[in-house]
C-alpha positions in Angstrom: 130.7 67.3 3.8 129.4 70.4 2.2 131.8 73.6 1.3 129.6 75.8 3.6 130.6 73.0 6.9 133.8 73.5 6.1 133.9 76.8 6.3 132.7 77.3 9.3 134.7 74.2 11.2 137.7 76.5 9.7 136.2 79.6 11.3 135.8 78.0 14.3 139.3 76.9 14.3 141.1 80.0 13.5 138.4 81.8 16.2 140.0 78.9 18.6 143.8 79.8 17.8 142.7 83.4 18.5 141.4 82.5 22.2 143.7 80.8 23.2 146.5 83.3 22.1 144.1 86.4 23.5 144.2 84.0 26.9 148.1 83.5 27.1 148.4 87.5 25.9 146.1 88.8 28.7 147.6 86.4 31.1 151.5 87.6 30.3 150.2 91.1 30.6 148.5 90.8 33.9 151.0 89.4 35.7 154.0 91.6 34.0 151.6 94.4 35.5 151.2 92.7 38.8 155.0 91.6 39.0 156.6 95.0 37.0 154.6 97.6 38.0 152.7 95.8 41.0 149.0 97.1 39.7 146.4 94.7 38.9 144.5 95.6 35.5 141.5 93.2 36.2 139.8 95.6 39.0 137.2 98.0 38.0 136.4 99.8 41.1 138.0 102.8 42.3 137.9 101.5 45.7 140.3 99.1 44.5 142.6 101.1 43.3 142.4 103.6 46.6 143.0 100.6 48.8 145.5 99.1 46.8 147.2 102.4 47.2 147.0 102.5 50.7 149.9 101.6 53.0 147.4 100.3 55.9 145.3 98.0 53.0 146.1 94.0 53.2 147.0 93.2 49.8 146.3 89.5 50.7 142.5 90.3 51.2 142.4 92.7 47.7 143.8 89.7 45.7 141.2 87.3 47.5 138.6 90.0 46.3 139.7 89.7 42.7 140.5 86.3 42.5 137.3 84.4 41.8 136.4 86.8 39.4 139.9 86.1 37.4 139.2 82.6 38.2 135.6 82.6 36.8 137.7 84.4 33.4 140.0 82.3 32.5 137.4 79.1 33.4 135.2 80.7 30.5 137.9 80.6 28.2 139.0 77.4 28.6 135.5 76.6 28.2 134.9 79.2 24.7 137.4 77.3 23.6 136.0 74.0 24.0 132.7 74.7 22.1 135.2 76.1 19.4 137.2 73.0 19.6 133.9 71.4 19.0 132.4 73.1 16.3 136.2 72.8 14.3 135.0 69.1 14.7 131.9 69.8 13.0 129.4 69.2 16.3 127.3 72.0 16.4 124.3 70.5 18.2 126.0 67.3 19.7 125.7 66.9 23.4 129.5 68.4 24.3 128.6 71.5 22.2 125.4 72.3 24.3 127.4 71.2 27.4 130.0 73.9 26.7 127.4 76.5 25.8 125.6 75.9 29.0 129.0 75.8 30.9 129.3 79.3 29.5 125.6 80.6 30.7 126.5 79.7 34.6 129.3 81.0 34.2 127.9 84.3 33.1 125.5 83.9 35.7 128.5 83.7 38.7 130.3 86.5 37.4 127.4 88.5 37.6 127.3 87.4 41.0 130.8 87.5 41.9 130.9 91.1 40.6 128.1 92.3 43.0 129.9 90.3 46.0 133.5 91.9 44.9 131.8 95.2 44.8 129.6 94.9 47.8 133.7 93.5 49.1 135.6 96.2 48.3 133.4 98.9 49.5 132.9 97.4 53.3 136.6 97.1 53.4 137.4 100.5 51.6 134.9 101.9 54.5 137.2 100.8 57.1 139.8 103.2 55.8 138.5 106.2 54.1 135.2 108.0 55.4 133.5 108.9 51.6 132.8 104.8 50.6 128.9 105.0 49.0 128.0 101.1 48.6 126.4 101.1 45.6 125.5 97.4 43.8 125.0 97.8 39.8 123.3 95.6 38.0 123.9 95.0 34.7 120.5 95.2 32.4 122.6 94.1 29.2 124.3 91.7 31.0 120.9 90.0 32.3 119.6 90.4 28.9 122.6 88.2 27.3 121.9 85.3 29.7 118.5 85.5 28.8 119.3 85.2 24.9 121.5 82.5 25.6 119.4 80.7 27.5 116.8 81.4 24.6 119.3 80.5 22.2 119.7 76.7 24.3 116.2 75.8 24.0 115.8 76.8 20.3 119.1 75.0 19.7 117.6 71.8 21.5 114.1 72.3 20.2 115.8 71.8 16.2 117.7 68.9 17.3 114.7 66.9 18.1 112.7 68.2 15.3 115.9 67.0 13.4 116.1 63.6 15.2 111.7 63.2 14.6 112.4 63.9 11.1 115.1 61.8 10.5 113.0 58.6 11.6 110.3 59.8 10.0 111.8 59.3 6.8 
């Protein structure tokens, strides 16, 4: 195996280390916020955070707001750091690799929609309480524009492999 492989199955290992500590980190520090200082850190909305400051709010139904979101997170880790674990092995273009990568895409693809459900979420529930809620759904042109590249990056990545495979029985 070349220097330049093994390089980069290094790479990949230290980049694994590094997501699986940033995973445990971000874990300990939401729930020390959630537990110390009873905020959650993962909401972005500002209806969130009114809600979750109101006395008449059920908690029960912000945390099943937040949850798949959170859920959807730490699933894409786990599965980050699966292709990593993969390419440390030195299968770039094997069949897991692509697996993982494509694991990843649908995933981006859910949290997109999970976002624009939480959102769409909050605000109906936030209307019950306060009379200023604006529902307002954002979508994400950059975000769109990544799943497309990776998408793009899938087919290219599977269009080599078989040129690969072709000319290895050609020769």
């Amino acid at each position: 195996m070349n220097t330049n492989m093994q390089k980069l199955m290094k790479i990949s290992g230290f980049f694994r280390r590094v997501v699986l500590m940033g995973s445990a980190a971000m874990l300990f520090f939401l729930v020390y916020e959630y537990i110390v200082n009873d905020e959650l850190r993962r909401a972005a909305s500002t209806y969130f955070y009114e809600l979750w400051d109101n006395a008449d709010a059920n908690r029960g139904i912000l945390l099943g707001l937040q949850l798949p979101r959170l859920i959807t997170l730490f699933v894409g880790l786990y599965w980050l750091q699966r292709l990593l674990g993969h390419f440390q092995l030195g299968q770039f273009f094997g069949n897991e690799a692509m697996r993982c990568y494509l694991w990843l895409i649908w995933l981006k693809v859910l949290d997109m929609v999970l976002k624009l459900t939480q959102e769409l979420g909050t605000a109906l529930y936030h209307n019950q309480f306060f009379e200023h809620t604006r529902i307002s759904l954002d979508l994400d042109i950059g975000n769109i524009t990544t799943i497309l590249l990776m998408l793009l990056i899938v087919y290219l990545l599977k269009a080599a492999r078989e040129i690969e495979a072709e000319n290895k029985e050609f020769i």
